[in-house]
C-alpha positions as CSV (number, residue, x, y, z in Angstrom):
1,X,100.2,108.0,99.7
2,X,100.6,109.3,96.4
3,X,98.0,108.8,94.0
4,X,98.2,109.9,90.1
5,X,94.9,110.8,88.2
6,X,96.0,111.7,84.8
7,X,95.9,109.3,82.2
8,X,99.0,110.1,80.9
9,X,100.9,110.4,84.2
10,X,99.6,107.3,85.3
11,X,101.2,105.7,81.5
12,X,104.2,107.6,81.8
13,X,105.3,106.4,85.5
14,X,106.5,103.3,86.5
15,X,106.1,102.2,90.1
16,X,102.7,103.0,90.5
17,X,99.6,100.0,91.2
18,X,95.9,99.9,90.5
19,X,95.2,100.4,94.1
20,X,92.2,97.7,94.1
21,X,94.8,94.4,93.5
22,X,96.3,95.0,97.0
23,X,92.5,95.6,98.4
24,X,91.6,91.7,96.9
25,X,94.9,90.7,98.1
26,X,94.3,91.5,101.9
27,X,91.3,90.1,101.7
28,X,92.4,86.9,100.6
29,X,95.2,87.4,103.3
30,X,92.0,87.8,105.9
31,X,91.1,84.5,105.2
32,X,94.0,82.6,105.0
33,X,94.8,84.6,108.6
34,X,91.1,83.6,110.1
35,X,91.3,80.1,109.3
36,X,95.2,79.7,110.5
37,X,93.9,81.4,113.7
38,X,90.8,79.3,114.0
39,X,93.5,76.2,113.4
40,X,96.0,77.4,116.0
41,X,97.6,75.1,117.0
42,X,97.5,72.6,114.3
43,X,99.9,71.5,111.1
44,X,97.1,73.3,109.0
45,X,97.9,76.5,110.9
46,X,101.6,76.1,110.5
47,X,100.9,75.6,107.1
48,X,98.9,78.6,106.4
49,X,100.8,80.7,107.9
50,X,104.3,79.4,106.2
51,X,102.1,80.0,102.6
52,X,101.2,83.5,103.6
53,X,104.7,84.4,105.2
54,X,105.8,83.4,101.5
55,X,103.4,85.7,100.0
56,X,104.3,88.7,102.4
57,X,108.3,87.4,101.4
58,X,107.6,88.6,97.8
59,X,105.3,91.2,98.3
60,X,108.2,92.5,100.4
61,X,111.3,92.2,98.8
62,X,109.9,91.9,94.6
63,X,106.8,94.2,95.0
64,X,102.9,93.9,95.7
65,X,102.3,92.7,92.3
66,X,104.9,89.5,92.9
67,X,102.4,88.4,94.8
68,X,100.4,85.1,93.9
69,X,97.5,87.0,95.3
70,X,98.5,90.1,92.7
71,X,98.4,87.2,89.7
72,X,94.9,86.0,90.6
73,X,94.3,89.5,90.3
74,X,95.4,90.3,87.2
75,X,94.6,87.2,85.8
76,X,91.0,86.7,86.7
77,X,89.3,89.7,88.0
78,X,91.3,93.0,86.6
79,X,90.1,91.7,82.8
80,X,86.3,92.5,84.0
81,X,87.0,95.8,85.6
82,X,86.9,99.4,83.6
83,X,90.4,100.8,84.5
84,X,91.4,102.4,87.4
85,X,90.1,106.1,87.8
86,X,93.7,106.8,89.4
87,X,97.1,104.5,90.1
88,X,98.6,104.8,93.5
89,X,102.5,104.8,95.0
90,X,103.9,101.4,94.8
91,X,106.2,101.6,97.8
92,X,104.0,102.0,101.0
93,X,102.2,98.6,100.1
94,X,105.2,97.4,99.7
95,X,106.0,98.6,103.2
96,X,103.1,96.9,104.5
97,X,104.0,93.5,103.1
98,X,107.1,94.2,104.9
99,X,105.1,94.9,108.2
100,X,102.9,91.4,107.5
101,X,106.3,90.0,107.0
102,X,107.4,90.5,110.6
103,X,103.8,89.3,112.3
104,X,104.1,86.3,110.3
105,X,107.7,85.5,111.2
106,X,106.6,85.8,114.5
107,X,103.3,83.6,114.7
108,X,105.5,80.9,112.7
109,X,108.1,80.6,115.0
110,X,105.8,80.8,117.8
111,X,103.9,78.1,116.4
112,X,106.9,75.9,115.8
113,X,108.3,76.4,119.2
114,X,104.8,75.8,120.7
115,X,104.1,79.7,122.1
116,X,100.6,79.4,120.7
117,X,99.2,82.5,122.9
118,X,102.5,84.8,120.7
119,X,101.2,83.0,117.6
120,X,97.8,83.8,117.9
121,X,98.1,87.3,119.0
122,X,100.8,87.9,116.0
123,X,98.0,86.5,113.8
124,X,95.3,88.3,115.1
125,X,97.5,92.0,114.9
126,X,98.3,90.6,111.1
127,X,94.4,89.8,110.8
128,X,92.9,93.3,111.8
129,X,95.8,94.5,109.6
130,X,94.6,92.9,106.5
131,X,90.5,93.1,107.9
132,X,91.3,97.7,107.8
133,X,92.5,97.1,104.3
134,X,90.3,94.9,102.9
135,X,86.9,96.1,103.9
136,X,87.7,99.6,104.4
137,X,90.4,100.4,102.4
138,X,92.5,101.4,104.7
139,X,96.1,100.1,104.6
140,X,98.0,100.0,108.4
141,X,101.0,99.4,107.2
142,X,101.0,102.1,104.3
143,X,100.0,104.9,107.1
144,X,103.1,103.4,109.0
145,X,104.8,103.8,105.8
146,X,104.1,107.5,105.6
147,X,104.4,108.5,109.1
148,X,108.1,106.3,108.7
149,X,109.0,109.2,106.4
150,X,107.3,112.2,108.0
151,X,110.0,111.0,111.0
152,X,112.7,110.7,109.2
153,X,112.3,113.5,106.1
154,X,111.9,112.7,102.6
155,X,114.2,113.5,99.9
């Protein structure tokens, strides 16, 4: 992952994220995760999974700070932080949301179709996902991210 540290590199260069908004939005994705998983099967699961498929959607395809997760962020707890000592790359999380995209596909479909052992283990691969990044920082899907280009050679 790349990570800037100069203050006027980090201004100068668009695509890059205060690395800590993604960190509070996995762990509000752990708990929206545990509880659908504790639900399965129920309408509340379904639900809560359709909400966070939605946020993975725009994480995905308009960028980790589309997020409604990324505007709680901004709005209410970035305010009452000193900035960030360095910005990171913008397109592994991005990645990542992609990843969370897939398992959440997955567990809703299953749940709709009534596969509630293929939801729950979809939800449960999403939840450790999320858990790594949120309470140690370390982002699954980003490292897929980087070992995706290391395969396939960057430009």
């Amino acid at each position: 992952m790349t990570v800037l540290s100069s203050p006027v590199r980090r201004a100068a260069t668009p695509g890059y994220i205060d690395p800590r908004g993604p960190r509070i939005g996995a762990t509000i994705t752990t708990v929206v995760l545990f509880v659908a998983l504790v639900a399965t099967p129920s309408t509340v699961a379904i639900a809560l999974v359709a909400w966070q498929l939605l946020c993975f959607l725009l994480g995905a395809t308009r960028g980790v700070t589309a997020t409604p997760y990324a505007a709680l962020y901004r709005r209410f707890i970035r305010p009452r932080l000193a900035p960030p000592s360095e910005l990171e790359d913008a397109t592994p999380p991005r990645f990542a949301q992609g990843v969370g995209l897939a398992f959440a596909v997955v567990a809703l479909v299953a749940l709709l179709v009534g596969a509630t052992l293929v939801a729950q283990i979809a939800l449960g691969m999403a939840l450790a996902a999320a858990f790594l990044n949120a309470a140690f920082g370390f982002c699954l899907g980003c490292e897929m991210y980087l070992l995706y280009r290391r395969a396939v050679g960057t430009r």
